[in-house]
C-alpha positions, 0 to 999 in steps of 0.5 A: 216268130221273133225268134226265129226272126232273131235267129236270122244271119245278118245280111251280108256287107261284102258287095256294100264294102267293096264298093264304099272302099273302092271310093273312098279309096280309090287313091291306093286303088288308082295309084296301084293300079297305075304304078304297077302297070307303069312299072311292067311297061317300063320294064318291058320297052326299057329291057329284054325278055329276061328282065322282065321275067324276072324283075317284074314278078319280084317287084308288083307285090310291092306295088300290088299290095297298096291298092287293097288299103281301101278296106281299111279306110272303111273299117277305121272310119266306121270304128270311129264314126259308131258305125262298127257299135251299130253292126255289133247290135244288130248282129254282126260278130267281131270275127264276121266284121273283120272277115268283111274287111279281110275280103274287100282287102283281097277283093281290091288287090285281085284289081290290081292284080287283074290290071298290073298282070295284064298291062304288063304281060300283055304288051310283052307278048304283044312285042314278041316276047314268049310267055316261059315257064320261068315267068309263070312260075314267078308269077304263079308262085309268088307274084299272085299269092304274096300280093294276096297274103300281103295284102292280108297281113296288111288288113289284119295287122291295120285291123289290130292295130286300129281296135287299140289306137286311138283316131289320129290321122296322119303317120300316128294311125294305122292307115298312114303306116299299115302300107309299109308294113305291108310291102315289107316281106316283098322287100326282103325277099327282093332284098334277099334275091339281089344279095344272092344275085350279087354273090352269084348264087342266084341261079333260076332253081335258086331263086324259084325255092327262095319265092317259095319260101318266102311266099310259104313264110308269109302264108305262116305269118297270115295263119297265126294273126288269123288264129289270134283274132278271138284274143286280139279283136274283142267286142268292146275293142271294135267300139267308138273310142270317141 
């Protein structure tokens, strides 16, 4: 009996984490949630349809990615109060911990995702507006998924970095710097639009294959972080430094 009762999976802390990180971050959830939503609004009552189409999928990533930094609060405010020591003999492992973490983080940018997109979009059809293949495209091959793999490499680069620093608040630890990092890619793939925009070589098949390869770049970066997490977040990194 006790051991097939030690044999048992730890349950799961999903559902738990979303909900604590939904409170305890609920200022990047709100604030991106609330600004991605202005930001589409804005384009769609100050601008044409084109504009729309084709500035609002370049920015909400940018914007999209800030409201998934609750997961992260949790993990690093667990990893110094003990919580993570506690987990760990009780079962869970380094990989699951961090796979609990990485999920809230998408969990909570799919609610962004889900409020931004249908704020924006919605009044845009709601002023007459067609919804074109050159918007879903945009949407669908970059503002979605580089929200989501930001997101990602946000929580992996914020996990990382909070199992080797020490629990300083402010810009010194990882939750005051993670969030840049972060919006990074989408920066420079919006960096990289405009520039073609300004030479004149930005036109719609062009900018479809640099979304693309941004998106494809991101998703590379993702998978190698990912694939170090057995060197990177050992057990005794991911205890109390306190």
């Amino acid at each position: 009996m006790r051991a097939a009762r030690s044999s048992e999976e730890p349950p799961s802390l999903l559902a738990i984490t979303i909900r604590r990180a939904s409170v305890t971050g609920r200022f990047y959830l709100v604030y991106g949630s609330i600004v991605s939503s202005v930001l589409g609004v804005s384009l769609v009552l100050a601008a044409g349809q084109g504009s729309f189409a084709s500035v609002f999928p370049l920015f909400f990533p940018i914007f999209g990615v800030m409201g998934s930094m609750g997961g992260l609060v949790v993990y690093a405010n667990d990893r110094t109060k003990g919580v993570l020591e506690y987990l760990l003999a009780y079962g869970f492992s380094p990989r699951r911990l961090f796979a609990n973490v990485l999920a809230t983080a998408l969990a909570l940018a799919s609610i962004v995702l889900a409020v931004g997109i249908g704020v924006g979009v919605g009044l845009y059809i709601a002023k007459g507006h067609s919804f074109t293949v050159e918007l879903a495209l945009a949407l669908g091959i970059y503002a979605v998924p580089m929200t989501l793999a930001s997101a990602a490499f946000a929580a992996t680069v914020g996990v990382y970095w909070t199992a080797l620093s020490s629990p300083r608040q402010g810009m010194n630890s990882p939750i005051g710097l993670v969030p840049f990092i972060g919006i990074l890619p989408s920066l420079a793939t919006l960096g990289v639009v405009v520039e073609l925009g300004l030479s004149g070589k930005n036109s719609g098949s062009t900018t479809v294959e640099v979304l693309a390869g941004a998106m494809a770049l991101m998703a590379v970066v993702v998978l190698v972080l990912l694939a170090r997490i057995g060197t990177l977040l050992r057990r005794e990194r991911m205890l109390s430094p306190a």
